[in-house]
C-alpha positions in Angstrom: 20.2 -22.9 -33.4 18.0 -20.7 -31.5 18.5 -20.4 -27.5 15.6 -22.3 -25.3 14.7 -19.7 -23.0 15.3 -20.2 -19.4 11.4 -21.0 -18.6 10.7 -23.4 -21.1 13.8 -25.4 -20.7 12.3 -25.3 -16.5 9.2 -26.6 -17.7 9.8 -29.4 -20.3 12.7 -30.4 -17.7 10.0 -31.1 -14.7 9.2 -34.8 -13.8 5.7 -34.6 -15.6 6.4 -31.5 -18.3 4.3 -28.6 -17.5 2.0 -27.1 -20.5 1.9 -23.3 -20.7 -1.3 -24.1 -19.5 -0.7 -26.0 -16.9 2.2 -23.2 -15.6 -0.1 -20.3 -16.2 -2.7 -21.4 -13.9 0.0 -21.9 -11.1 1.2 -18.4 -11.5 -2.4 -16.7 -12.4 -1.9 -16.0 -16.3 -2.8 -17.2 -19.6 -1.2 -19.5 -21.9 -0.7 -16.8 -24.0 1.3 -15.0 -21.4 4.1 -17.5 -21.1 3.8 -18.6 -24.9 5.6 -14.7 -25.5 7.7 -14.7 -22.4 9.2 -17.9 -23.6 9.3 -16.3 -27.0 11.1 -13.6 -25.5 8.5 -11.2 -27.1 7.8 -9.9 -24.0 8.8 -9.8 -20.5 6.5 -10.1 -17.3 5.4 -7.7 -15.0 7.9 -7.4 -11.4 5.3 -9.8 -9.3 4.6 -12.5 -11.7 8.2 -12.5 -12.5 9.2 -13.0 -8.3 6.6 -16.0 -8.8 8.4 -17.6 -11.6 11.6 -17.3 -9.4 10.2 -18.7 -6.3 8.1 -21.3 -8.6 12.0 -22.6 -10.0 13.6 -22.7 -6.8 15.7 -19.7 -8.6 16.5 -21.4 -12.1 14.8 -19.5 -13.9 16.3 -16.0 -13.4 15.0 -12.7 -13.0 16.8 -11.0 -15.9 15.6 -13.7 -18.4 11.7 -12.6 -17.4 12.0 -8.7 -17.4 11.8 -7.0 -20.7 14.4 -4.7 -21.5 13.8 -1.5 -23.6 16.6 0.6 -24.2 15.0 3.6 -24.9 13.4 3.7 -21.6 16.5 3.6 -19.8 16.9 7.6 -20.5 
């Protein structure tokens, strides 16, 4: 069984379930945005991911919203 990433599980867990929508107006990107974040297709740039934290009271953490490429890390 495949892991529920950190943001989803946030989202469906919220007293009245945030769409991707719904949680990309709040942080200023599309649907589309968080539909590959949750994916884990693709991480988030440095700012929207501080506003994800700060949105989560911290449970969603950083390291689950920054994409890591190991070739970059030369």
């Amino acid at each position: 069984m495949e892991e529920t990433h950190p943001l989803r599980a946030w989202r469906k867990s919220q007293d009245k379930p945030l769409s991707q929508s719904e949680l990309g107006d709040k942080l200023g990107i599309g649907p589309s945005q968080i539909s590959q974040i949750e994916s884990g297709l693709r991480g988030c740039s440095l700012g929207v991911a501080i506003k994800i934290v700060a949105l989560t009271d911290g449970a969603v953490p950083l390291e689950s919203l920054v994409a890591t490429n190991s070739e970059s890390a030369v």
